[in-house]
N, C-alpha and C positions, 0 to 999 in steps of 0.2 A: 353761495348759500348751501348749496348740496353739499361738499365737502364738508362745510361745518356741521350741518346733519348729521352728514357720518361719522365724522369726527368728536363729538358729541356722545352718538349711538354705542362708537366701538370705546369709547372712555367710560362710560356708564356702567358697560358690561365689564369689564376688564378689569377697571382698580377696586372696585370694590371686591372681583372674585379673589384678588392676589390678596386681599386683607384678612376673606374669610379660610381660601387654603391655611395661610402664615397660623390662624386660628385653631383649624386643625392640624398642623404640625407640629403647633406645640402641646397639644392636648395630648399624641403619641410620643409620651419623655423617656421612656425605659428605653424601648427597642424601637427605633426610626424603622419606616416601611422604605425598601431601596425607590429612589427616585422614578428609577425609568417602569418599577412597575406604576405607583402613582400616578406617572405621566401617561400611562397605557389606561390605565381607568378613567383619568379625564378626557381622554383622547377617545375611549369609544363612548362616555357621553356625550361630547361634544359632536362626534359627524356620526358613527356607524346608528347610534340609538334614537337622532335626532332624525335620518332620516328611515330607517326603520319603521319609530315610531309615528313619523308622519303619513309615512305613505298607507298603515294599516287606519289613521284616524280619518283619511280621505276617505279611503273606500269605507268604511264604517258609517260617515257620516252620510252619503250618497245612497246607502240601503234605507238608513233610520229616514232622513228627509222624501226619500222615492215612496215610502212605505206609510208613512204617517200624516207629511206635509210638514209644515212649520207652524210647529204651537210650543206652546211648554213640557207637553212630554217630549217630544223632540230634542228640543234645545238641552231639556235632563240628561237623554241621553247622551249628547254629542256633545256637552261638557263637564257633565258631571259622571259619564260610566266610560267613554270611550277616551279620552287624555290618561287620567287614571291609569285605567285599564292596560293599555298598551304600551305607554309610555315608561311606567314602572317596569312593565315584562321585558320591554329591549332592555332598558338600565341594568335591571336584572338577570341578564344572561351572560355579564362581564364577570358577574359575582359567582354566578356559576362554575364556570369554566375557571376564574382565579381557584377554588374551592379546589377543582378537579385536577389540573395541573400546579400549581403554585401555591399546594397545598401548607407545604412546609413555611412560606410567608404567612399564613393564620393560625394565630398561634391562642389567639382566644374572640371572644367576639367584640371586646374592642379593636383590634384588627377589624373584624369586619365594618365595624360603625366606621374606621377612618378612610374604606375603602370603597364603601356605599356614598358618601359623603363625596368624595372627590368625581363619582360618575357623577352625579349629582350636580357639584360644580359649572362641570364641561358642559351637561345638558343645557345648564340653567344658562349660562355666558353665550351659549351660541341663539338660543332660543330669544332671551333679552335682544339680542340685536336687532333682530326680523321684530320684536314686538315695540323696540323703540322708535326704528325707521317708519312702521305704520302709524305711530302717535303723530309724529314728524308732519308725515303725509297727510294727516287727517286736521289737525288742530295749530300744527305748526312748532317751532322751539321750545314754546311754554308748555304745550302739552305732549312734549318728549320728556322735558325735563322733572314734569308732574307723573308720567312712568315710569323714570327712572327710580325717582326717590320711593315711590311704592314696589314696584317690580324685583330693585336691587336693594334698596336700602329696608323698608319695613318689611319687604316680604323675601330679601334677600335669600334667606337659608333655607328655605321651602324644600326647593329639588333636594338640597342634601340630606335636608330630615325625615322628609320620605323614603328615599332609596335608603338611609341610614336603617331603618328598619328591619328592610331585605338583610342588610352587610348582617346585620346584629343575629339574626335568627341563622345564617348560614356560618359564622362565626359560633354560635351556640352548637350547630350539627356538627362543625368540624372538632369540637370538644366532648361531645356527649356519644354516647354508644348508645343503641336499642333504635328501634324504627320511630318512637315515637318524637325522637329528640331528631333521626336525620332526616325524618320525614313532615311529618308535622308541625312541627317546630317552623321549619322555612314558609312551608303553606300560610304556616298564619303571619310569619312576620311581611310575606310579601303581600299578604291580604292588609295588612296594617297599614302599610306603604299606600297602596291601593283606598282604603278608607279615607285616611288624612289629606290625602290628595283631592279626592273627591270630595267630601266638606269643603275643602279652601276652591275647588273649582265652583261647586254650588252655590256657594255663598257670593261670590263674586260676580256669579250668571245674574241673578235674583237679587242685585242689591236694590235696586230701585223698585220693586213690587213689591220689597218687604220691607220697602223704609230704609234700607242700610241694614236691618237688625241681623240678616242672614250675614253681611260684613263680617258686624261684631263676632258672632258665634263663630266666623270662620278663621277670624283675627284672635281669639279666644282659645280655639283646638290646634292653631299654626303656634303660637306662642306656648301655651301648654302646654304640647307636646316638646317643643324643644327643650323647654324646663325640663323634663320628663328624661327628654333623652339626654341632656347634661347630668342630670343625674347619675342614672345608670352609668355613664362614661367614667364620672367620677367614681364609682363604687368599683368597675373593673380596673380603673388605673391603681388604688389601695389596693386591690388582689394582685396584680403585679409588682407591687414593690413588697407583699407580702412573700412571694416567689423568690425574688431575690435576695429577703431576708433568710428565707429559711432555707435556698439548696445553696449560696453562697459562703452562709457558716464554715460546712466543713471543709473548704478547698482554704480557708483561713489555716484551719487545723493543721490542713498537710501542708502548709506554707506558700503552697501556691499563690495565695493572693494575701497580700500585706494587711491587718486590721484597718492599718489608713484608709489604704485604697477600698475596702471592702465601707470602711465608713463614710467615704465618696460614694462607693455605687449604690448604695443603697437608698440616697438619697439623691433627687433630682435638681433641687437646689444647688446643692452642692456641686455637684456635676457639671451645673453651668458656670458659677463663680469657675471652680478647678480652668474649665476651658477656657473659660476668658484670660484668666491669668496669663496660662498658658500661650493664645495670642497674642496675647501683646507684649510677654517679658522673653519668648522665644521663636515667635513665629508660627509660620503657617505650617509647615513642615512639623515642626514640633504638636502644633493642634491638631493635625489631624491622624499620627502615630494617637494622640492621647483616646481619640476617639473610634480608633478599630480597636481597642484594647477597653474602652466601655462596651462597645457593640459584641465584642465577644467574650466577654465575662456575662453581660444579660443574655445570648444567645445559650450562655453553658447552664445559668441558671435556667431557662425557658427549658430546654431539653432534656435537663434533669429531670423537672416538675411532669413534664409530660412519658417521661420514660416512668414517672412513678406511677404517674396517674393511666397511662393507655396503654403502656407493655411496651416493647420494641416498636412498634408502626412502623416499620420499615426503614428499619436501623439505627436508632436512636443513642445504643451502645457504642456504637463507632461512632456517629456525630458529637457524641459527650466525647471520647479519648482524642478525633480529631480537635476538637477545641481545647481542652486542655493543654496536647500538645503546642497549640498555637499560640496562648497566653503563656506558657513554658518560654517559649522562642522571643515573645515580645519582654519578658523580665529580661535576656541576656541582649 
């Protein structure tokens, strides 16, 4: 029975997350984020932020309780200010330091949304586990499988749509000059992160002294919001194929890239038919030539757009003449 528990617990969390990543990977169609960074972001959601974040919500919760007792200001705090609170802040220190070293991987802030998303994830997978084992514990198989379906399935995207916020606003500072866009800008998207969070925590503290209705409200701002932020994603994935329409023109002109092939990249559609074909009438070998030769015709477009829009940042002239050179080498 314990093995099915866990087996269970660790199924719960797991295939539903491999459904929601697949989700966001296809959402990032231009330019793929490299694997092993992705894996790095889910990976310090998953251990470094999870225990991070817990060991500050312990001692947090041990001041608030020593200090007050156990009432509902209390319990406000210790679920609705200090999860939140903390928990966003470790997620959010991946995003950070991505920002500061692996700068040149964010290239607008849909990058950041798919990279807020994935600590998000890792958070959410590991944490599901510990909270489906306790359902286990408390109520039995039915009432594991009654937090699954809320925890992963209705309230599945939570972690990532919060921390998506943080990704979106430090994805905004890495695009925008002036203090207010590299400063500000993050302050409020990780205070967003922080609000949304705490709604769905409050609501869920207080469903039963408010009838359910704080639920709804929180089942209301969790869904809302992600509408909200599908949106936006969608509006930066059009600016990116807008990108490619406009600095990949002229490398047509100079013939570097064929009208075909430019009316393949331009579009994402396309680009998956091309590859598929490509698999199955050539092979795997032949698929994945076809695909460092997309990744870096979008990379010459991205470095273009940014060499126009930020100056050099730290060499961008060379990075445009290397890639060119390298789509040069992939035509012979």
């Amino acid at each position: 029975m314990i093995a099915l528990i866990i087996l269970i617990a660790l199924a719960g969390a797991i295939i539903p997350t491999i459904f929601y990543i697949n989700l966001i990977w296809w959402l990032d169609r231009y330019e793929r984020e490299p694997l092993w960074l992705l894996t790095a972001a889910f990976l310090w959601g998953a251990i470094p932020a999870v225990i991070g974040g817990g060991i500050l919500e312990v001692i947090f919760d041990r001041i608030v309780y020593g200090a007050l007792g156990h009432n509902a200001l209390s319990d406000a705090l210790s679920f609705g200010a200090s999860p939140p609170l903390f928990e966003e802040s470790a997620k959010g220190i991946f995003l950070i330091g991505l920002l500061l070293v692996f700068w040149r991987h964010v290239d607008d802030p849909l990058d950041g949304i798919v990279y807020g998303a994935m600590v998000g994830f890792g958070f959410a997978a590991v944490e599901n586990i510990f909270y489906f084992l306790s359902a286990a514990s408390d109520a039995g198989i039915g009432g594991e499988m009654v937090n699954i379906f809320l925890r992963a399935i209705v309230f599945g995207l939570n972690h990532a749509f919060f921390t998506s916020w943080t990704g979106l606003a430090l994805g905004w500072a890495r695009t925008h000059a002036g203090p207010l866009n590299r400063i500000v800008v993050p302050i409020l998207g990780w205070a967003a992160a922080i609000f949304f969070h705490s709604v769905h925590n409050l609501g869920a503290t207080f469903g039963e002294q408010t009838v359910y209705l704080s639920c709804l409200i929180a089942l209301l701002f969790d869904w809302g919001g992600i509408l909200l932020m599908t949106i936006i994603a969608f509006i930066l994935i059009g600016r990116e194929r807008q990108w490619l329409v406009t600095e990949l023109q002229p490398e047509v002109a100079s013939g570097l890239i064929s009208q075909q092939d430019y009316d393949i990249l331009i579009s994402s559609l396309r680009r998956a038919r091309v590859r598929f074909g490509t698999l199955t009438n050539q092979g795997w070998s032949a698929y994945e030539r076809l695909g460092k030769f997309f990744a870096t015709a979008t990379d010459l477009a991205f470095t273009k757009h940014q060499l126009s829009a930020y100056g050099e940042e730290r060499g961008n002239s060379a990075e445009i003449a290397s890639l060119r050179a390298r789509l040069q080498a992939m035509k012979q």
